[in-house]
SERO-842434 format. One record per residue (C-alpha): residue number from 1; residue in three letters; x, y, z. Coordinates in nm, 2 decimals, always signed. Layout:
<rs>
+-----+------+--------+--------+--------+
!  nr ! rest !      u !      v !      w !
+-----+------+--------+--------+--------+
! NUM !  ALA !      X !      Y !      Z !
...
+-----+------+--------+--------+--------+
</rs>
This chain:
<rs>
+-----+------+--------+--------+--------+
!  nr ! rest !      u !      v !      w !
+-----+------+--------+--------+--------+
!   1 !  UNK !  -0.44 !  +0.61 ! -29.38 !
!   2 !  UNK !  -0.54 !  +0.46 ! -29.05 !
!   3 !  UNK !  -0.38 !  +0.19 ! -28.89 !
!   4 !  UNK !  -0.53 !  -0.02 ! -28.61 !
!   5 !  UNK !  -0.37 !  -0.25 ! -28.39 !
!   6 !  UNK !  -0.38 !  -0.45 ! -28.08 !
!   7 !  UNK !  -0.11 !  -0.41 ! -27.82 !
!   8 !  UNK !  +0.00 !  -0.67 ! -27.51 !
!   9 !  UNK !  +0.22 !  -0.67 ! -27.25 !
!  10 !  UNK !  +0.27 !  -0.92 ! -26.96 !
!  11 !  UNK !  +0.55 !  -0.96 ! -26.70 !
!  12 !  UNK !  +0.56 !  -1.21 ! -26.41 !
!  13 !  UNK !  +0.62 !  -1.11 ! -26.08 !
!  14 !  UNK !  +0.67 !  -1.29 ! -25.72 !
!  15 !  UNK !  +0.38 !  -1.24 ! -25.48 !
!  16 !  UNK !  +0.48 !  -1.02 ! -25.18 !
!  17 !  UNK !  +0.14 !  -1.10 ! -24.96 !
!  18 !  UNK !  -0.04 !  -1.40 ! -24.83 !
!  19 !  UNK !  -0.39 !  -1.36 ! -24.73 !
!  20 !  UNK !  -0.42 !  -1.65 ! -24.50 !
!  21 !  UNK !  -0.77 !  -1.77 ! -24.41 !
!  22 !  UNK !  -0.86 !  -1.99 ! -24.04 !
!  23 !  UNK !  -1.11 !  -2.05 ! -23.82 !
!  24 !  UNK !  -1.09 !  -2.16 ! -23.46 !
!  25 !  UNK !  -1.35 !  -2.41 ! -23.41 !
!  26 !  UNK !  -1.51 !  -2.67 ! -23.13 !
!  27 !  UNK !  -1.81 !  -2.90 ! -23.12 !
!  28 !  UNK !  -1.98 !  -3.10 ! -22.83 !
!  29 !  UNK !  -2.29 !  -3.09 ! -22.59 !
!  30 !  UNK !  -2.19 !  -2.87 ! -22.35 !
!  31 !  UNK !  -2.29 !  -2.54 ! -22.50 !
!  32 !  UNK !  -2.08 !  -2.33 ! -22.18 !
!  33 !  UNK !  -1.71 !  -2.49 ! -22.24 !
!  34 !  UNK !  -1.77 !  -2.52 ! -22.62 !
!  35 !  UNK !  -1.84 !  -2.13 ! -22.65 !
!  36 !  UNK !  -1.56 !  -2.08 ! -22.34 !
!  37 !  UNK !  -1.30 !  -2.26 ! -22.50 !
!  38 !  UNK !  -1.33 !  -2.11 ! -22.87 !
!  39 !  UNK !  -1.32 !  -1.76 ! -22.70 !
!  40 !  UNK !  -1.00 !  -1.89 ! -22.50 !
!  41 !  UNK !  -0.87 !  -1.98 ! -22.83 !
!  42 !  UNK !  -0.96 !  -1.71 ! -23.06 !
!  43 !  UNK !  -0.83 !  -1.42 ! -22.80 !
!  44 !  UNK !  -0.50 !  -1.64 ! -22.76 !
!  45 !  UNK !  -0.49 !  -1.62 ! -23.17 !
!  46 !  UNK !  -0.57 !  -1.26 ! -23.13 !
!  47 !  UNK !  -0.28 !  -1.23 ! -22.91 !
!  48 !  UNK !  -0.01 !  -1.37 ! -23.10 !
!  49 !  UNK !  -0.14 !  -1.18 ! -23.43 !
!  50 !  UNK !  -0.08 !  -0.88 ! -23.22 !
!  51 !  UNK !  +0.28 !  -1.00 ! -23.16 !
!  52 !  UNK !  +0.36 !  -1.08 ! -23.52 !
!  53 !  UNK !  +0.20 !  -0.72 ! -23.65 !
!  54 !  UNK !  +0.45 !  -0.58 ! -23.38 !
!  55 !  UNK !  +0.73 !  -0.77 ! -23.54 !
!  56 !  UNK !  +0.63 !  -0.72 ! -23.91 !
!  57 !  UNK !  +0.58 !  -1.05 ! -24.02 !
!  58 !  UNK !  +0.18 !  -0.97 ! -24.03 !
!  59 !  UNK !  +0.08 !  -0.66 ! -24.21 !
!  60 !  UNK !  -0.32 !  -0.67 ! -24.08 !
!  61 !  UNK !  -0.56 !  -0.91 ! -23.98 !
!  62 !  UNK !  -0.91 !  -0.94 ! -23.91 !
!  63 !  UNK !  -1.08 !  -1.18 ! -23.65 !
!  64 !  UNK !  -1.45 !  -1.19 ! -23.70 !
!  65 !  UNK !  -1.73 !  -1.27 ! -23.41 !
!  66 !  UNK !  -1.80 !  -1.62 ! -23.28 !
!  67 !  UNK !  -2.06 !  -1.78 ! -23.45 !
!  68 !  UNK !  -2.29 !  -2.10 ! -23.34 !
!  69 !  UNK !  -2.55 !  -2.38 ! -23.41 !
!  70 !  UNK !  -2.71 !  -2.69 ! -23.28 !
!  71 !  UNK !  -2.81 !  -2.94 ! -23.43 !
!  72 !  UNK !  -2.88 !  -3.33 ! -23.38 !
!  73 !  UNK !  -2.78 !  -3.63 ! -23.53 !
!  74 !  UNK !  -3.16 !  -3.76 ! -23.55 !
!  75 !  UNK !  -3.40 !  -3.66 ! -23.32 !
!  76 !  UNK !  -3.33 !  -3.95 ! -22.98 !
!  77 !  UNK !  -3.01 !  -3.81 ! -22.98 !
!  78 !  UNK !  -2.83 !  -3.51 ! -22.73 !
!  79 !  UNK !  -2.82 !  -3.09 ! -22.90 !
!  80 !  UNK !  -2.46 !  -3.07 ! -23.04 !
!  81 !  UNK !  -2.34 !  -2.79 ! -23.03 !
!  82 !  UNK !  -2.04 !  -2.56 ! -23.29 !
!  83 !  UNK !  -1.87 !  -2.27 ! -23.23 !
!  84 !  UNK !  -1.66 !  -2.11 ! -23.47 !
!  85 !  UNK !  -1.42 !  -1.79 ! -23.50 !
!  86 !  UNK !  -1.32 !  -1.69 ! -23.84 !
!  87 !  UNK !  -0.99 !  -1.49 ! -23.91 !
!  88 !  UNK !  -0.80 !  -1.36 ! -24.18 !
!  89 !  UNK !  -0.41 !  -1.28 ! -24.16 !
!  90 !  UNK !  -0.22 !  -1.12 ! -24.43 !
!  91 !  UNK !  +0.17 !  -1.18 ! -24.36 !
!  92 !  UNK !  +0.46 !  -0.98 ! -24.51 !
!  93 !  UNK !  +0.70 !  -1.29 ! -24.43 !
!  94 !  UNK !  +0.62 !  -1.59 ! -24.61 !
!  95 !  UNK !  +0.88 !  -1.79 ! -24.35 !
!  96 !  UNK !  +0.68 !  -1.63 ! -24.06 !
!  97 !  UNK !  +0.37 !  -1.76 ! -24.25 !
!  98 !  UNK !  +0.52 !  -2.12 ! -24.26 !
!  99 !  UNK !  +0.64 !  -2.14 ! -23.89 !
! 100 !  UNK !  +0.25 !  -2.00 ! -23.82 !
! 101 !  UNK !  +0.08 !  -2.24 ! -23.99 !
! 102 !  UNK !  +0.31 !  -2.51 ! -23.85 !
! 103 !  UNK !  +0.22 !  -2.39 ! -23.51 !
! 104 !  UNK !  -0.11 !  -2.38 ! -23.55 !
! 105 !  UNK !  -0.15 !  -2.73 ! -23.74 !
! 106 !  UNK !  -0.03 !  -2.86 ! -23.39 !
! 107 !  UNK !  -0.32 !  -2.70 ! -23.19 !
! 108 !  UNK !  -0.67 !  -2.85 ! -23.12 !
! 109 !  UNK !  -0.93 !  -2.65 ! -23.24 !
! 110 !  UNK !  -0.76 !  -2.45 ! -23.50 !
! 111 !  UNK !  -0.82 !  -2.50 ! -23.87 !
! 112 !  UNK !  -0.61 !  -2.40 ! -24.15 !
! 113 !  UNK !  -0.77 !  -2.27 ! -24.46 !
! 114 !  UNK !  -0.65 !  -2.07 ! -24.81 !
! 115 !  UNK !  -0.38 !  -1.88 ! -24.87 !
! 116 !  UNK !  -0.43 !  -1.58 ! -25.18 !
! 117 !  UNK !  -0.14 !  -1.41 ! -25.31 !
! 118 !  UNK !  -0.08 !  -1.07 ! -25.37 !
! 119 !  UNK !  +0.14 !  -0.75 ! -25.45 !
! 120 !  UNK !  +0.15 !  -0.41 ! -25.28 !
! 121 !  UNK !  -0.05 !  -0.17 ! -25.37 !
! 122 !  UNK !  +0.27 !  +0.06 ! -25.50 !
! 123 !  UNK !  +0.38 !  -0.25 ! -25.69 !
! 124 !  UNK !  +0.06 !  -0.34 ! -25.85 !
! 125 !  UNK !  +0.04 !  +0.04 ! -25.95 !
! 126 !  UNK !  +0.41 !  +0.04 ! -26.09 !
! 127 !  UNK !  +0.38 !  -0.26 ! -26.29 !
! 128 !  UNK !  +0.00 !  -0.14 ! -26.42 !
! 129 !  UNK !  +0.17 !  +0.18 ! -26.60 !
! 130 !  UNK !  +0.49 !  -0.03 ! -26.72 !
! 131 !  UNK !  +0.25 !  -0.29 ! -26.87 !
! 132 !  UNK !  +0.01 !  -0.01 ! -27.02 !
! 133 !  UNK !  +0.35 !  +0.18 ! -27.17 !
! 134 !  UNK !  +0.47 !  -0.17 ! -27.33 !
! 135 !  UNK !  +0.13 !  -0.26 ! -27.49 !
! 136 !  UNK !  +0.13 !  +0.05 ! -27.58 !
! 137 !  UNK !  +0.52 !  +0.02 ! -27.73 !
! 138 !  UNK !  +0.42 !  -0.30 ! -27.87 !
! 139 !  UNK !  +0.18 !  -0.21 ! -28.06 !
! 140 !  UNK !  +0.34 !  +0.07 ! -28.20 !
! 141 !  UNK !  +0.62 !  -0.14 ! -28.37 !
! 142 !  UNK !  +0.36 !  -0.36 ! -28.56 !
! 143 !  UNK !  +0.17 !  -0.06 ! -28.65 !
! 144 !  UNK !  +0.54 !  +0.09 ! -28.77 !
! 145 !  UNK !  +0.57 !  -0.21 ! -28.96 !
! 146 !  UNK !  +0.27 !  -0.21 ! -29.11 !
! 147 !  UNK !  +0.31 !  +0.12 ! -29.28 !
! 148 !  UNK !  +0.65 !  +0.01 ! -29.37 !
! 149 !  UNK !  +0.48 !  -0.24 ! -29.57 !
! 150 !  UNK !  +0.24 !  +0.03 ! -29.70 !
! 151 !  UNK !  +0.51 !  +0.28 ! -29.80 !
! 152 !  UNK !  +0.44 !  +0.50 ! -29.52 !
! 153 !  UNK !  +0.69 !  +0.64 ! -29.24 !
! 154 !  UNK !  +0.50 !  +0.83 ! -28.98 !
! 155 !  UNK !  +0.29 !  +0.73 ! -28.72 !
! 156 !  UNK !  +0.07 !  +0.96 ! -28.51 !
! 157 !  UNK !  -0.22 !  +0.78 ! -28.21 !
! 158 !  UNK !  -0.56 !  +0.93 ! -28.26 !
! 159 !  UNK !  -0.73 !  +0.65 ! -28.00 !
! 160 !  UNK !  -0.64 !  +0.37 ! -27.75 !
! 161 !  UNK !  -0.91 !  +0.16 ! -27.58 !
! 162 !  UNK !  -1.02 !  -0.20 ! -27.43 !
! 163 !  UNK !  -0.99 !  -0.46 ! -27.71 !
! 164 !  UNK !  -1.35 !  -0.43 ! -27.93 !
! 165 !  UNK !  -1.44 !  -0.10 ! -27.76 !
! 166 !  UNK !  -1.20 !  +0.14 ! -27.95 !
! 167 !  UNK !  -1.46 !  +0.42 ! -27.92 !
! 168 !  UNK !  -1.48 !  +0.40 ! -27.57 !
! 169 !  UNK !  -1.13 !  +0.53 ! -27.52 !
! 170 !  UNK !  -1.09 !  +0.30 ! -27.19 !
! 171 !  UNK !  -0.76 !  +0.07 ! -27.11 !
! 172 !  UNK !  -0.79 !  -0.26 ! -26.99 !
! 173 !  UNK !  -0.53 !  -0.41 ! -26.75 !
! 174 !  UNK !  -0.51 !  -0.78 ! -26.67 !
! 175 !  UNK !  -0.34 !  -0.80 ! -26.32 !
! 176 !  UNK !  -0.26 !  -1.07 ! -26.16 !
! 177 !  UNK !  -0.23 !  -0.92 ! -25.75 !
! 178 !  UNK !  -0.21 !  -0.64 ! -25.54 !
! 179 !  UNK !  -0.56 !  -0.37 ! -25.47 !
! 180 !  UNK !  -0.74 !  -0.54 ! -25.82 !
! 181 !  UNK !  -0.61 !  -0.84 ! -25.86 !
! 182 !  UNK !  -0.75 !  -1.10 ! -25.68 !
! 183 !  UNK !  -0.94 !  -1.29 ! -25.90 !
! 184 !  UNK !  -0.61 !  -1.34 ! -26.12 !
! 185 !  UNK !  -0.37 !  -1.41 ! -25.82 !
! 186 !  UNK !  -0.22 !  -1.73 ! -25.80 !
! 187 !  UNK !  -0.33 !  -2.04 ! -25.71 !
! 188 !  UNK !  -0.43 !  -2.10 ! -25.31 !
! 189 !  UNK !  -0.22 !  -2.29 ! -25.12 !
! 190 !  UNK !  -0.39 !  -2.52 ! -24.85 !
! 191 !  UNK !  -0.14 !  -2.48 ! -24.52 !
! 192 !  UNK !  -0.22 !  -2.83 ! -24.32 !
! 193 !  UNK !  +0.11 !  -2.95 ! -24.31 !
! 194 !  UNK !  +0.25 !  -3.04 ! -23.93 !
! 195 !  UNK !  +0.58 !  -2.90 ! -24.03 !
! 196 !  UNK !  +0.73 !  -2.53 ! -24.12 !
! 197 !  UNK !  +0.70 !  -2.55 ! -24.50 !
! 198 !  UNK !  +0.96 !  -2.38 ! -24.72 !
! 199 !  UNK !  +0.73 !  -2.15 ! -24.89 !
! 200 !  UNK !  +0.76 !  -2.12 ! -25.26 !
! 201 !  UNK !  +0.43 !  -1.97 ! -25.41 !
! 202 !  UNK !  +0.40 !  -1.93 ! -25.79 !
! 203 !  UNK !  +0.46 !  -1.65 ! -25.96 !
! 204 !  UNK !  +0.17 !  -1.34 ! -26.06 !
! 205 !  UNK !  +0.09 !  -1.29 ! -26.37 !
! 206 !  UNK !  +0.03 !  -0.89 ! -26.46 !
! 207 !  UNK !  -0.06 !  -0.72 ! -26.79 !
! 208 !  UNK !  -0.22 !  -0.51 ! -27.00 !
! 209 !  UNK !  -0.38 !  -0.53 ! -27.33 !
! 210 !  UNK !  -0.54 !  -0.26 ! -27.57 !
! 211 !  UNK !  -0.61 !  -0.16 ! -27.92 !
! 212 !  UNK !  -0.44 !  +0.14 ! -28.03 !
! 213 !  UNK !  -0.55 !  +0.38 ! -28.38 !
! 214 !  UNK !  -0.28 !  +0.54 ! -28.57 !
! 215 !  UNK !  -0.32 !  +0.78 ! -28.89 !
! 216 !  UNK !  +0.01 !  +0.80 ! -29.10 !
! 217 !  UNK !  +0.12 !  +1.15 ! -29.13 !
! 218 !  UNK !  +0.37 !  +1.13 ! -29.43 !
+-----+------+--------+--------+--------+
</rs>
C-alpha cells in the first residue's frame, strides 16, 4: 500500500543582519559646490563605514558612484541641479545601527532609507536542514498514523518532493533570511528618527515544506 503525505515544519528565528539602505544627496544651481559637497559627504560616510567594519559593528558595505540631473521648474526659471550617492551598509550590531542612523538623521544632506533583515549564511544553512528533517519527521508520524488506521505497521520512503511535484524528487524550503531569503525577511524598518532607537526588529520566519511517499512493508 502506498501512503502519501504532506510534511511542514516552521521555526522563528531573530534576524542577526540589517541591510541598511542611504543616499547622500544635495540640490541647487550651482552645479560645482552641489557635486563638491555630496563627494565631501559621501567620502566622510565612506570614512566612518571604514571605522565601524574595523570595529565589527558593520560587516560590509557598498557605496555606489555619484549620480546627477538638471532639471527646471518651467522653462523662465534657473537649471537645478541633484546629486546623489547611494550606499548600502549591512551591520552586525543592531545598537551600532541605531546610534548610526541617529547620527546620520542629524546631518544635512544624508537620507535614511530601508532596513532588510537577515540571518548568516551558516544559520540559514543550519535551520534549512533542521526544517527539512522536521517536515520530513512530521510527515512521517501522520503517515504512521495512517497505516495504523489501515492495519499496517511499517513504513518505508520511496519519494520526497515540492508539494504537487512528487515526481520531480525536489524539496522546497520556505526561508525567511540569510543567502535566499530575502523576499521572505521581515518587514523593513524606515530609520528617520532624530534619536538612537532601541532596536527590536521582528522575528524570521524559516521552513520547509514537502510531500513525502511511503509503501507499507508489513
Amino acid at each position: 500500500m502506498q501512503i502519501t503525505v504532506q510534511g511542514e515544519q516552521r521555526v522563528r528565528v531573530a534576524p542577526e543582519r540589517a541591510e541598511l539602505s542611504l543616499s547622500v544627496t544635495k540640490e541647487g544651481t550651482d552645479r560645482a559646490r552641489v557635486v563638491a559637497d555630496v563627494t565631501e559627504n559621501a567620502n566622510r560616510l565612506s570614512r566612518d563605514l571604514d571605522a565601524l567594519k574595523s570595529s565589527g559593528a558593520v560587516e560590509r558595505f557598498a557605496v555606489e558612484p555619484l549620480r546627477t540631473y538638471a532639471w527646471k521648474k518651467d522653462p523662465a526659471s534657473a537649471e537645478r541641479i541633484t546629486a546623489t550617492v547611494d550606499a548600502r551598509v549591512t551591520f552586525a550590531d543592531f545598537e551600532a545601527l541605531g546610534r548610526f542612523t541617529a547620527d546620520l538623521s542629524n546631518r544635512a544632506g544624508f537620507q535614511l532609507g530601508w532596513v532588510g533583515w537577515s540571518l548568516t549564511d551558516a544559520t540559514a544553512d543550519r535551520l534549512r536542514d533542521e526544517c527539512i528533517a522536521g517536515a520530513v519527521g512530521r510527515a512521517r508520524e501522520r503517515a504512521a498514523s495512517m497505516a495504523r488506521a489501515a492495519g499496517a505497521a511499517g513504513l518505508e520512503i520511496v519519494e520526497i518532493a515540492d508539494p504537487g511535484l512528487l515526481a520531480t524528487g525536489e524539496v522546497r524550503t520556505m526561508l525567511g533570511g540569510g543567502r535566499d531569503m530575502v523576499a521572505y525577511s521581515a518587514r523593513g524598518m524606515k530609520m528617520d528618527e532624530p534619536e538612537a532607537v532601541e532596536i527590536r526588529p521582528e522575528e524570521i520566519e524559516v521552513g520547509a515544506q514537502l510531500q513525502v511517499r511511503f509503501v507499507t512493508t508489513d
